[in-house]
C-alpha positions as CSV (number, residue, x, y, z in Angstrom):
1,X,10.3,-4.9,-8.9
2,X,8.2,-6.9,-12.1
3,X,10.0,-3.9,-14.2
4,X,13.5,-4.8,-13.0
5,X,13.1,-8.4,-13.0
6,X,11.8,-7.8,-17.1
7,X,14.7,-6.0,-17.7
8,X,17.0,-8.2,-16.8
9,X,15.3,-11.0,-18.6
10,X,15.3,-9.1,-21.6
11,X,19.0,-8.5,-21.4
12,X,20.1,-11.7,-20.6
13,X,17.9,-12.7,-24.0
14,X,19.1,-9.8,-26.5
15,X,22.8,-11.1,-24.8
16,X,22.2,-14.4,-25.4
17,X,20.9,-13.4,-29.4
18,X,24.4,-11.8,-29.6
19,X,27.3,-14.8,-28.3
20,X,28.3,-17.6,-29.5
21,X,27.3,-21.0,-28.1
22,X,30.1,-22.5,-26.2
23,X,30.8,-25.2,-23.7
24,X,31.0,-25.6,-20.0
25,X,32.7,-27.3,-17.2
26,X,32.1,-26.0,-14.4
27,X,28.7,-27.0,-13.3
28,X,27.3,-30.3,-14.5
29,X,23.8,-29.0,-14.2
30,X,23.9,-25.6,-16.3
31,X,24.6,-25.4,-20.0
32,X,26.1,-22.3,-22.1
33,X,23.3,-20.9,-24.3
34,X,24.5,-18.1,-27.1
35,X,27.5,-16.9,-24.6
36,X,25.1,-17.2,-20.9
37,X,24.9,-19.9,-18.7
38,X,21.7,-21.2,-18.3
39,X,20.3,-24.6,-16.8
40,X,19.9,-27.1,-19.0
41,X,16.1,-26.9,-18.8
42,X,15.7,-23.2,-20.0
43,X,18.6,-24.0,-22.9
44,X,16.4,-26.7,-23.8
45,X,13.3,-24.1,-23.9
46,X,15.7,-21.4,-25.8
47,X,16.6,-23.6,-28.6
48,X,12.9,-24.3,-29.1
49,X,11.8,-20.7,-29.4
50,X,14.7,-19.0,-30.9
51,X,16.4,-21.4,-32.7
52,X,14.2,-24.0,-33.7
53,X,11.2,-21.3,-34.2
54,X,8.2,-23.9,-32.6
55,X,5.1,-23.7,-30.9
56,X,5.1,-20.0,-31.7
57,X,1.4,-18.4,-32.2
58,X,0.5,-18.0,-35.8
59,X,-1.8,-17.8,-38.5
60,X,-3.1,-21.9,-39.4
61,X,-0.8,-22.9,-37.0
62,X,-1.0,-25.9,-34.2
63,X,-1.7,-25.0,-31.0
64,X,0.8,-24.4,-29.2
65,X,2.1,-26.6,-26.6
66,X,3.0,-23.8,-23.7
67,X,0.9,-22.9,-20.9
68,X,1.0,-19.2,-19.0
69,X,1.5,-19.8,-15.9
70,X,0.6,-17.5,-12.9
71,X,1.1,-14.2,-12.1
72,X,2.6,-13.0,-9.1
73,X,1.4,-9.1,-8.7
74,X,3.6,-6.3,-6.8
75,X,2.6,-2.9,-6.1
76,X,5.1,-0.3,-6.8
77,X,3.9,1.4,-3.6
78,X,1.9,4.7,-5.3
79,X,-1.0,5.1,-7.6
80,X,-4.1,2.4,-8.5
81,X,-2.0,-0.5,-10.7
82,X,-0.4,-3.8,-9.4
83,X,2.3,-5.3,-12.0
84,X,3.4,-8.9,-13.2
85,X,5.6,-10.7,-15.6
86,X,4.3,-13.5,-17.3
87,X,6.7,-16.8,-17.9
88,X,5.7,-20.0,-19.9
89,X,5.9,-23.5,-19.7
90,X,7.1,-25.6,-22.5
91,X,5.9,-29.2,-23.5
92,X,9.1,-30.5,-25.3
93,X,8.8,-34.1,-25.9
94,X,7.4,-34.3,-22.6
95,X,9.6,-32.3,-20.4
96,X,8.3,-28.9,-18.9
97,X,10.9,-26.0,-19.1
98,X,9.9,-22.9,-18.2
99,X,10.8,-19.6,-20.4
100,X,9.9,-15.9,-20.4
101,X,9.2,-15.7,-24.2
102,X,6.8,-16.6,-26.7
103,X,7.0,-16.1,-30.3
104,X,4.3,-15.7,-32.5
105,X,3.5,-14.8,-36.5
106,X,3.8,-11.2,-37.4
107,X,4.5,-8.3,-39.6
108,X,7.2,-6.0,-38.2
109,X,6.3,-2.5,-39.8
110,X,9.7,-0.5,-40.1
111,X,7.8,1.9,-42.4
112,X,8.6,5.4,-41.9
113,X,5.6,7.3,-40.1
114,X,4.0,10.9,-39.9
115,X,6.1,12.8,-37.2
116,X,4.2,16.2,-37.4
117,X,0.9,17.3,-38.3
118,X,-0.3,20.8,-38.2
119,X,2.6,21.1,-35.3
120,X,1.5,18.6,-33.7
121,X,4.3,15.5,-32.7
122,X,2.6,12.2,-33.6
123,X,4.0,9.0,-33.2
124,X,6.8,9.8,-31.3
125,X,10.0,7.5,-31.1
126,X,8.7,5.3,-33.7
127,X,11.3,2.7,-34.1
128,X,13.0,3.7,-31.5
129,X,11.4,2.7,-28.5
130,X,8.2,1.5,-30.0
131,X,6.7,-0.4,-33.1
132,X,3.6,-1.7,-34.5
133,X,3.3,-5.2,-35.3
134,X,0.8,-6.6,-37.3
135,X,-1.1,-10.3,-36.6
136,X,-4.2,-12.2,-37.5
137,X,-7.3,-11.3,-34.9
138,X,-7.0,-15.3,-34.5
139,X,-3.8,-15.1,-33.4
140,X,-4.3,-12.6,-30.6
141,X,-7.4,-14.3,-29.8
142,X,-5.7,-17.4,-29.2
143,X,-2.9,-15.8,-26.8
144,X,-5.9,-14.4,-24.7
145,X,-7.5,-17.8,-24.5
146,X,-4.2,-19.0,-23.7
147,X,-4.0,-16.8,-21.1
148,X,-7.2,-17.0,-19.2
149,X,-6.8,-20.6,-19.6
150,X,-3.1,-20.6,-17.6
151,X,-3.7,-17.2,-15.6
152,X,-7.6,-17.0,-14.8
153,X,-7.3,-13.9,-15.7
154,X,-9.5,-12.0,-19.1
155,X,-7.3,-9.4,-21.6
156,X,-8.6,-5.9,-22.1
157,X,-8.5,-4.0,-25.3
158,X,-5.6,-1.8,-24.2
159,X,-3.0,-1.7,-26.4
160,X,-4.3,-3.3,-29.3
161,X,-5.8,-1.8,-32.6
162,X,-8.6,-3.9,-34.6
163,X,-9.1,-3.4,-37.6
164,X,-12.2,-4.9,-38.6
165,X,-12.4,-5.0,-42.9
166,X,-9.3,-7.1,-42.8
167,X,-9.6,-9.3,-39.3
168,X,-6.3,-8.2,-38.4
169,X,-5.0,-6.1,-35.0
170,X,-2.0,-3.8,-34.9
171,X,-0.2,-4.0,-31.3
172,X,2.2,-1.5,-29.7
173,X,5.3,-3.1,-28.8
174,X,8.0,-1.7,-26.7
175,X,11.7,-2.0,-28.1
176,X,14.8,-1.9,-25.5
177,X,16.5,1.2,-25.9
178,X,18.2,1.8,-22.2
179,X,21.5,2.8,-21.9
180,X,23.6,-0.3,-20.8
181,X,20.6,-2.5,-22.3
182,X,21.2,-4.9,-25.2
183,X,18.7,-4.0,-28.3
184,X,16.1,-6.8,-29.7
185,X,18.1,-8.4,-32.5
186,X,17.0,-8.3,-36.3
187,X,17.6,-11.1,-38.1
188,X,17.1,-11.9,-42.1
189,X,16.8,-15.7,-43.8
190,X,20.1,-16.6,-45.4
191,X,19.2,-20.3,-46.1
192,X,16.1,-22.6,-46.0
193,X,15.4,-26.4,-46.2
194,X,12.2,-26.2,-48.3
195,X,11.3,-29.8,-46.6
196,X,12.4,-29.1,-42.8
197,X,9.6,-26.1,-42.9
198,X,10.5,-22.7,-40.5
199,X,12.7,-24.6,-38.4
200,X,15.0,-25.2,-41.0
201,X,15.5,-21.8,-41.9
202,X,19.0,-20.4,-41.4
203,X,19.1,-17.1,-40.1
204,X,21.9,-14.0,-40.1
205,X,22.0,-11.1,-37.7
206,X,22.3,-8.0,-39.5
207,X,21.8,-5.3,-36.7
208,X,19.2,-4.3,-33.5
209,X,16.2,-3.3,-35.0
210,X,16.6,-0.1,-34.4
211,X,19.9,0.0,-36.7
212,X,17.7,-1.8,-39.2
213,X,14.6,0.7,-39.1
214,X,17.0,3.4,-39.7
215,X,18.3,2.3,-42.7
216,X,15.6,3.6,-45.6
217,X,15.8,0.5,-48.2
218,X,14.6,-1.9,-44.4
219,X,12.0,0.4,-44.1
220,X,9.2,-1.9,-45.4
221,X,6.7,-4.1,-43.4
222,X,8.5,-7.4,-42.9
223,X,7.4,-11.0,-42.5
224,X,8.4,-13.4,-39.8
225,X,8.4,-14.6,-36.4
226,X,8.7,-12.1,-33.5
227,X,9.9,-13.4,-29.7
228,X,8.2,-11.5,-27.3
229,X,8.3,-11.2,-23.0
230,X,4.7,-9.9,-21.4
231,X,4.3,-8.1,-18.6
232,X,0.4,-7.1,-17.2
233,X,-1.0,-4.6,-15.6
234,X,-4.3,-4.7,-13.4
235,X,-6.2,-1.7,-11.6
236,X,-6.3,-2.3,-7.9
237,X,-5.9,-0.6,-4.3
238,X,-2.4,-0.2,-2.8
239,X,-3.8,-2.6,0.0
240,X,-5.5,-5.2,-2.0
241,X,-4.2,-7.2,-4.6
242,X,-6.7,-8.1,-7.5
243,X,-7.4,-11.3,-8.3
244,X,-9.1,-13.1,-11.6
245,X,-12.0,-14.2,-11.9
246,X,-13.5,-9.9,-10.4
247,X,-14.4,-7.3,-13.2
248,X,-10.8,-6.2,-13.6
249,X,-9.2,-7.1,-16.7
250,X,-5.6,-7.3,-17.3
251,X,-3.5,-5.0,-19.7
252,X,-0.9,-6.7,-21.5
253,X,2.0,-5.4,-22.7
254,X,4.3,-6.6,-25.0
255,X,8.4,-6.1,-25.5
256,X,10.3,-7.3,-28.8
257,X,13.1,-9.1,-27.9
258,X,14.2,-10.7,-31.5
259,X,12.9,-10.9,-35.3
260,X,13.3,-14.0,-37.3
261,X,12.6,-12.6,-40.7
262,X,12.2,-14.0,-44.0
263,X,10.7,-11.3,-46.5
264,X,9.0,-8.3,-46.7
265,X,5.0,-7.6,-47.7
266,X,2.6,-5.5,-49.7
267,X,-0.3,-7.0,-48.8
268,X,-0.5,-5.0,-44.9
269,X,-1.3,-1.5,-45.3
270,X,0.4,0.0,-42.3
271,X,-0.3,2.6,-40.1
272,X,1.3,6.3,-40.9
273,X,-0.3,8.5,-37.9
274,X,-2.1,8.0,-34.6
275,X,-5.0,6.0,-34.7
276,X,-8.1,5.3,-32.3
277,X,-6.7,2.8,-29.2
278,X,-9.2,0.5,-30.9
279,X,-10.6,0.6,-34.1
280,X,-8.7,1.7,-37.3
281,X,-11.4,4.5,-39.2
């Protein structure tokens, strides 16, 4: 059900990332955002995340004015794990719209990995269905305290990759590639207004990120702003859902649904084969 519900989110969003914004008549209450009809609060919310590029979670950043709200768990009815999406809630100028996405500071790495070792596949799918990206350990600590603060719930270590000598963590994200489901957009500065900051940035489309990864002069580490959905995992029983607050943590997981980018970096080594789950050696 939680996977379903994500994946329509996350094509209505990569839809949205590909249309044109147009206008409607029909119902007074809902608005045409990028080509879908949305109500007027979540356009509201949209613009501020994908177009203007605020209260995203970055590096000597504000906070951000979005709160995680509540999980709703399901059981998919075999094995030990309940599921749940998490949505957000925006502080605009003092109206609350709710969203599904949050951006936050990051290094996309499109660089080509190690496939094969000793006969061995690693990294498999890389840039295909999966990426690293690569943020501040601030950063991530933030969106944890974020989300204990709006969820009650604490964020495990799954999924995320310290590495220590440079305070930063690597985290695998999950790209769209279903047949009959949009890809996450890539997109590339094409104008800025030094004094209007990020949100004056004009931004150009030039392909899903898969497209882009495949193509060997993208295939760098590249700055910018990546909008994400989160889904969460926690171990239970089939007859018990967990709650926060007991000595289950929850598992986040994070999907790429679009990449504001504005230049590409030396200074992040990336990763080229399979490290620990939690430590880079």
């Amino acid at each position: 059900m939680a996977a379903n519900e994500a994946n329509v989110n996350q094509n209505i969003a990569a839809q949205n990332e590909q249309a044109g914004q147009i206008d409607v008549d029909e119902d007074p209450n809902m608005v045409q955002w990028r080509g879908n009809l949305v109500t007027e609060k979540e356009a509201k919310a949209l613009r501020h995340v994908f177009d203007n590029l605020q209260d995203h979670f970055g590096h000597q950043r504000p906070d951000p004015r979005v709160r995680f709200n509540h999980v709703s768990l399901a059981h998919p009815g075999h094995g030990q794990k309940w599921h749940g999406d998490v949505d957000f809630t925006y502080d605009i100028d003092g109206d609350h719209c709710k969203l599904n996405y949050i951006g936050m500071d990051v290094c996309i790495d499109l660089a080509p990995k190690l496939v094969h070792k000793h006969g061995q596949p690693l990294l498999n799918d890389y840039g295909s269905t999966w990426l690293y990206v690569y943020l501040p350990q601030l950063s991530i600590d933030r969106v944890k305290s974020y989300m204990k603060a709006g969820t009650g719930w604490d964020v495990s270590g799954e999924g995320f990759i310290d590495d220590n000598n440079r305070s930063m963590v690597a985290i695998e994200v999950k790209l769209c590639n279903e047949s009959g489901q949009p890809e996450p957009s890539f997109w590339v500065v094409k104008d800025k207004d030094a004094s209007g900051g990020r949100g004056s940035m004009s931004f150009s489309r030039i392909g899903s990120v898969q497209e882009v990864a495949a193509q060997p002069h993208q295939q760098r580490i590249h700055r910018g702003i990546g909008i994400f959905s989160i889904s969460m995992e926690v171990d239970g029983t089939s007859n018990l859902e967990p709650t926060p607050g007991t000595w289950d943590e929850a598992n986040l997981s994070f999907t790429l649904v679009s990449a504001r980018t504005w230049g590409v970096t030396d200074c992040v080594a990336p990763i080229v084969y399979a490290p620990s789950k939690r430590h880079l050696d």
